[in-house]
C-alpha positions as CSV (number, residue, x, y, z in Angstrom):
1,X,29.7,-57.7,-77.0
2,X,26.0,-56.3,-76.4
3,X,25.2,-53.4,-79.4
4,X,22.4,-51.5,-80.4
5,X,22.4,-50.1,-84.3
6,X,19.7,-46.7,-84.2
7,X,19.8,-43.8,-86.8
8,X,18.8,-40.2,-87.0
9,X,17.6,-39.5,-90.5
10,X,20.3,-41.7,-91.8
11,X,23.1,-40.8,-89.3
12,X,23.5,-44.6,-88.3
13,X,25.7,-45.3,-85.2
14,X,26.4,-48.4,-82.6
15,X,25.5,-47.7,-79.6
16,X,27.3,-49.8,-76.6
17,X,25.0,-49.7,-73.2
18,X,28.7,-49.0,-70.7
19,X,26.5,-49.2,-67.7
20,X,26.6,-52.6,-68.8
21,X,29.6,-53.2,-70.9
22,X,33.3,-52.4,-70.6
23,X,35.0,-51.0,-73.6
24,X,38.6,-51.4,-74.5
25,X,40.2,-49.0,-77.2
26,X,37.0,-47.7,-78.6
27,X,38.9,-45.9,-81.6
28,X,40.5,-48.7,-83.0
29,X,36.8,-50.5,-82.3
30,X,35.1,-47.7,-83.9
31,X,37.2,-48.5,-86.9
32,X,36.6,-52.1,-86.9
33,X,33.0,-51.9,-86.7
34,X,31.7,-49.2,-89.0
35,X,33.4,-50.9,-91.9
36,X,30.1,-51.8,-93.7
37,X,31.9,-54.6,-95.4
38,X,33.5,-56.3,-92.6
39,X,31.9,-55.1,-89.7
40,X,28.5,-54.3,-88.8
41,X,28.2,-50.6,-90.4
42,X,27.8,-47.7,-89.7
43,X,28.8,-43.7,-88.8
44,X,30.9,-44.8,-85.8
45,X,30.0,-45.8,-81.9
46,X,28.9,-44.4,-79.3
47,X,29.3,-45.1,-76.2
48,X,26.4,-44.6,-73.0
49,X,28.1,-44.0,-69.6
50,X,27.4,-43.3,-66.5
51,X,27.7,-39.5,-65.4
52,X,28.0,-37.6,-61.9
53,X,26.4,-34.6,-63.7
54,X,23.7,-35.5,-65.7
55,X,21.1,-38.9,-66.7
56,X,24.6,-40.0,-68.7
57,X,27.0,-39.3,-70.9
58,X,28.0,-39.8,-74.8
59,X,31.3,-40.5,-76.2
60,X,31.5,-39.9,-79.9
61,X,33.6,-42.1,-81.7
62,X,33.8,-41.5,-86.1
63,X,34.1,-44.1,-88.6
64,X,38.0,-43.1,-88.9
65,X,38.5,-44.0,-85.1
66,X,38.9,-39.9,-84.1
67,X,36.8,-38.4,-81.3
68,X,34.0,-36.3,-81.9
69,X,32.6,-33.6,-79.5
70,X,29.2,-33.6,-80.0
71,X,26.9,-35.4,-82.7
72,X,22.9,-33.9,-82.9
73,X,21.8,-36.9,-84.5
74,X,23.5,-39.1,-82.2
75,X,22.3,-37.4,-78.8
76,X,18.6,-37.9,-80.2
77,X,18.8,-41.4,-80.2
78,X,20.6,-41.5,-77.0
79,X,17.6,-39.7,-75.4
80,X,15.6,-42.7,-76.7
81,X,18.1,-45.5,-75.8
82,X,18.2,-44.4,-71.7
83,X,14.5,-43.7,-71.7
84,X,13.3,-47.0,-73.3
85,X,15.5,-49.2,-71.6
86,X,14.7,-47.5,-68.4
87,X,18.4,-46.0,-67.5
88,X,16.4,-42.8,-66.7
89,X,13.0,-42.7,-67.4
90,X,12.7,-38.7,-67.9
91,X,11.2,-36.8,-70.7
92,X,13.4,-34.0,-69.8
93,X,17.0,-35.6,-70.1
94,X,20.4,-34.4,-69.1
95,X,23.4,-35.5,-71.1
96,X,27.1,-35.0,-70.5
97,X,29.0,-34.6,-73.7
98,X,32.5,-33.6,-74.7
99,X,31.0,-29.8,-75.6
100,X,28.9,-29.7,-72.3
101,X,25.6,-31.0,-71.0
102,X,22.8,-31.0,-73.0
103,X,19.3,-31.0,-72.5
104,X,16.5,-33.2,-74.2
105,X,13.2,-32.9,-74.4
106,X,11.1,-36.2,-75.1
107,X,8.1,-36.9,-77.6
108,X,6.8,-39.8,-75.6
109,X,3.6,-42.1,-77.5
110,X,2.3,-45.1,-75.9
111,X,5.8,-45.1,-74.2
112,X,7.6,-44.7,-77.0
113,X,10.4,-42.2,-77.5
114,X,8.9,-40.7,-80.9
115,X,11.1,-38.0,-81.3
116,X,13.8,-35.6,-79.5
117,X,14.5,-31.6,-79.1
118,X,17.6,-31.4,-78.3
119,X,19.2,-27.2,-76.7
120,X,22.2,-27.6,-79.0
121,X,23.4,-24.4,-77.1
122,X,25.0,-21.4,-78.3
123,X,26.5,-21.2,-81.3
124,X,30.6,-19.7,-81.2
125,X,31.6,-17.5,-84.5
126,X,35.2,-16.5,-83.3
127,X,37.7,-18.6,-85.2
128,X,40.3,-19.5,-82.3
129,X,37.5,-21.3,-80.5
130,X,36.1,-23.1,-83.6
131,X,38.9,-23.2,-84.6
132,X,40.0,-21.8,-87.2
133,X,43.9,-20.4,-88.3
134,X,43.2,-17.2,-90.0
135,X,44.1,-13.8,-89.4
136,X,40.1,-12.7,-88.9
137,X,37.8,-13.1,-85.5
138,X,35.0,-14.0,-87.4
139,X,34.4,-15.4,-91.0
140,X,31.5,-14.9,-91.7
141,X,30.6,-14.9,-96.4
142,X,34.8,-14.7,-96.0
143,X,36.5,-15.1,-99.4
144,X,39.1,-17.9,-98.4
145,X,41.2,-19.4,-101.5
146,X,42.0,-23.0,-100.6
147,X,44.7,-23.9,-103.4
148,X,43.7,-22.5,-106.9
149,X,39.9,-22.4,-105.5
150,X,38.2,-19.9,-104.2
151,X,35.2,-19.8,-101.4
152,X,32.9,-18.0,-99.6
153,X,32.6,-19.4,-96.1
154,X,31.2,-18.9,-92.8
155,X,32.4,-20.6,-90.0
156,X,30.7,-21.6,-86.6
157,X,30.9,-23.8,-83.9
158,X,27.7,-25.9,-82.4
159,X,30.4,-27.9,-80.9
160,X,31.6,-28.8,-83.8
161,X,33.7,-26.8,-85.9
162,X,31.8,-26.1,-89.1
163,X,32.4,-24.2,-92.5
164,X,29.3,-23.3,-94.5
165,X,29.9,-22.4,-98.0
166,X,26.2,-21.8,-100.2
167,X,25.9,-23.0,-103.5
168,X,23.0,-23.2,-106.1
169,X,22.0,-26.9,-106.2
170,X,23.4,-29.5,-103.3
171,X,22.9,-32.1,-105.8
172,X,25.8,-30.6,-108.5
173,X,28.4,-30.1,-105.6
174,X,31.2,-33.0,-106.6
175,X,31.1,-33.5,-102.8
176,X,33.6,-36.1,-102.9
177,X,36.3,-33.8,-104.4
178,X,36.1,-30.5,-102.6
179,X,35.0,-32.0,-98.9
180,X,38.1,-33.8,-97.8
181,X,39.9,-31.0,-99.4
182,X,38.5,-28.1,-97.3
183,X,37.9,-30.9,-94.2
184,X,41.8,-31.0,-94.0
185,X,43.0,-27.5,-95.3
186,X,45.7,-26.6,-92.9
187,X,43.7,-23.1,-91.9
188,X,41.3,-25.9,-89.7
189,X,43.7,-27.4,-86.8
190,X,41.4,-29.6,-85.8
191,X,39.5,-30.5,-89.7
192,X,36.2,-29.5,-90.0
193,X,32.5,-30.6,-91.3
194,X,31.2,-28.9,-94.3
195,X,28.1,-28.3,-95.3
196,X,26.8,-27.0,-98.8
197,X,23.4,-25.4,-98.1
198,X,20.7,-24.5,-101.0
199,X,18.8,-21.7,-99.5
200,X,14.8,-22.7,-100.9
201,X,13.1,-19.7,-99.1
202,X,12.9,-18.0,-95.6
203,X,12.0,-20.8,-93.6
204,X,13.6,-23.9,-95.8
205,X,16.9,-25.0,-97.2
206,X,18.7,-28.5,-98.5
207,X,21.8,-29.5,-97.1
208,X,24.5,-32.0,-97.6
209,X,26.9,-32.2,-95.4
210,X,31.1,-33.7,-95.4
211,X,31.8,-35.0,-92.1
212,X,35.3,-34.7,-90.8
213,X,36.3,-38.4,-89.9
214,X,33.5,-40.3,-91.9
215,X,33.2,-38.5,-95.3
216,X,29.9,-37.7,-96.7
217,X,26.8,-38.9,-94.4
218,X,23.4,-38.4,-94.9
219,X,22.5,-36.1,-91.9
220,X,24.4,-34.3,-89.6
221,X,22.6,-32.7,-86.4
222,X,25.5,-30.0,-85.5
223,X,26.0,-29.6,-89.1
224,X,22.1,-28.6,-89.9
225,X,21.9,-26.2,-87.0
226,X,25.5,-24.8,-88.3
227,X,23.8,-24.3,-91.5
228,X,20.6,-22.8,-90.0
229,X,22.5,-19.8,-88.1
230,X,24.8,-19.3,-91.2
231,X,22.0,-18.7,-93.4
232,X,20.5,-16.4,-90.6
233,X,23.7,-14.3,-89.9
234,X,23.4,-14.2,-94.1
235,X,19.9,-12.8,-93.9
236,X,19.4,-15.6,-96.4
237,X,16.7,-17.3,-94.0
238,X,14.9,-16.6,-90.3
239,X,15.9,-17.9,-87.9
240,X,13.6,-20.8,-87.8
241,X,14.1,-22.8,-90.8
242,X,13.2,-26.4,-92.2
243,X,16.9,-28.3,-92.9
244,X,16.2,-31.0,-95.8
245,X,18.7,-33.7,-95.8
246,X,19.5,-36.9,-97.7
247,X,17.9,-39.1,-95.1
248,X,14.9,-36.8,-94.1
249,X,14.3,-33.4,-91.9
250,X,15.3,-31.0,-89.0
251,X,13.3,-28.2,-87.6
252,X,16.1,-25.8,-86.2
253,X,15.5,-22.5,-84.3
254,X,17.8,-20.2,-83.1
255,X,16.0,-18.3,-80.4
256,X,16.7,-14.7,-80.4
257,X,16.3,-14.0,-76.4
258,X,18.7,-16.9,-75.4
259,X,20.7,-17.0,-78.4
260,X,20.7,-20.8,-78.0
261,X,20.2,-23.1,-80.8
262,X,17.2,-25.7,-80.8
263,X,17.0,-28.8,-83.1
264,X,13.6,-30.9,-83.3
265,X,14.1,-34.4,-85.5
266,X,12.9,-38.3,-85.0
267,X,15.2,-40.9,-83.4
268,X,15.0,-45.1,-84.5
269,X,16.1,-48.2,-83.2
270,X,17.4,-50.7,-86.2
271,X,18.1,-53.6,-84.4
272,X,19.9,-54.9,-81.3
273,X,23.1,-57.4,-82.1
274,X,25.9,-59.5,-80.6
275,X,29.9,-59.3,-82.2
276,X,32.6,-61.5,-81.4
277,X,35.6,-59.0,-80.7
């Protein structure tokens, strides 16, 4: 099989050209190729289809073999992917995801796909479509105890279910200890990504970010823009901000007239590949 390796700040995934290729059982694939031992490495696949809506469509598929619904990082690079290799050569870009059709906006150099806005949409507050079990519409700076520990979090959907929690430095969070613990917390049906956020100033904050399925990666595109309108609905931060993550930046805006969410980052090809399956 035919694979492309790209990443988005860091958020590495395979991409599989299915305009080209047929894909059996990509969750059990996804798990068998993201091993970074054993396979080729990576965040998980995803797949480029064919769509009757839009230039084409993503299918998300996590390290752990579960489906995601959206992936910010990923969608970037998928932008690049169908316009360099001439699927659709648009610099405005429609494409059909699991949370809705998105639409991309091209930074085209010397044809070249240098970097990607992507409207990310609205983002959803009320727990039962995020979702999350608990006996509130909204949680937003909620106290919620999850076993003997105790935190303030804000929830939000960017298709994605996210929980924001702040903290004073994203480098002293034991990450590895209380992610998977609030990722799997029975109040989240469905787990969810969690981001720790370091608010910086009005218009910049650091972010790392547990993903549900893959563990701690270092960028997440839903998860920076989840982070972005949780500081805002804080009145920590504007509502244009600066996201700093371990593999590099975001520029997210929520605009106030449409209420729709826009994120600005680069998108990179790593190298193209054949596997024996």
């Amino acid at each position: 099989m035919k694979f492309t390796k790209m990443q988005g700040i860091g958020n590495d995934y395979i991409y599989i050209n299915c305009f080209e290729e047929k894909v059996q059982n990509p969750s059990e694939l996804s798990v068998k190729l993201s091993e970074r031992h054993f396979g080729i490495g990576s965040d998980g696949i995803i797949l480029i289809e064919p769509s009757e809506k839009a230039d084409c469509r993503m299918d998300i598929y996590n390290a752990d073999g579960s489906q995601a619904m959206m992936c910010g990082n990923g969608i970037r690079c998928v932008g690049k992917y169908v316009y360099e290799r001439g699927i659709a050569k648009k610099d405005v870009l429609k494409v059909d995801t699991m949370s809705g059709v998105k639409t991309l906006f091209l930074d085209v150099q010397d044809g070249k796909v240098r970097s990607v806005k992507v409207d990310m949409g609205k983002p959803d507050f009320y727990a039962a479509d995020i979702p999350v079990d608990y006996p509130k519409e909204q949680l937003i700076d909620e106290p919620v105890a999850f076993g003997s520990e105790e935190y303030r979090i804000t929830c939000v959907s960017m298709g994605n279910p996210h929980c924001v929690l702040f903290v004073d430095g994203v480098n002293e969070v034991k990450i590895e200890k209380i992610g998977p613990k609030l990722e799997c917390d029975r109040i989240f049906p469905k787990r969810a990504n969690i981001e720790f956020v370091q608010v910086l100033s009005k218009d910049e904050i650091n972010m790392r970010v547990w993903e549900r399925g893959s563990g701690e990666t270092w960028a997440c595109g839903t998860g920076a823009c989840a982070a972005a309108v949780a500081c805002a609905v804080n009145y920590k931060t504007g509502r244009s901000v600066t996201v700093h993550l371990k593999g590099g930046d975001l520029q997210i805006e929520w605009d106030e007239k449409t209420d729709t969410v826009r994120m600005r980052g680069p998108a990179e090809f790593v190298f193209d590949g054949t596997i024996e399956l």
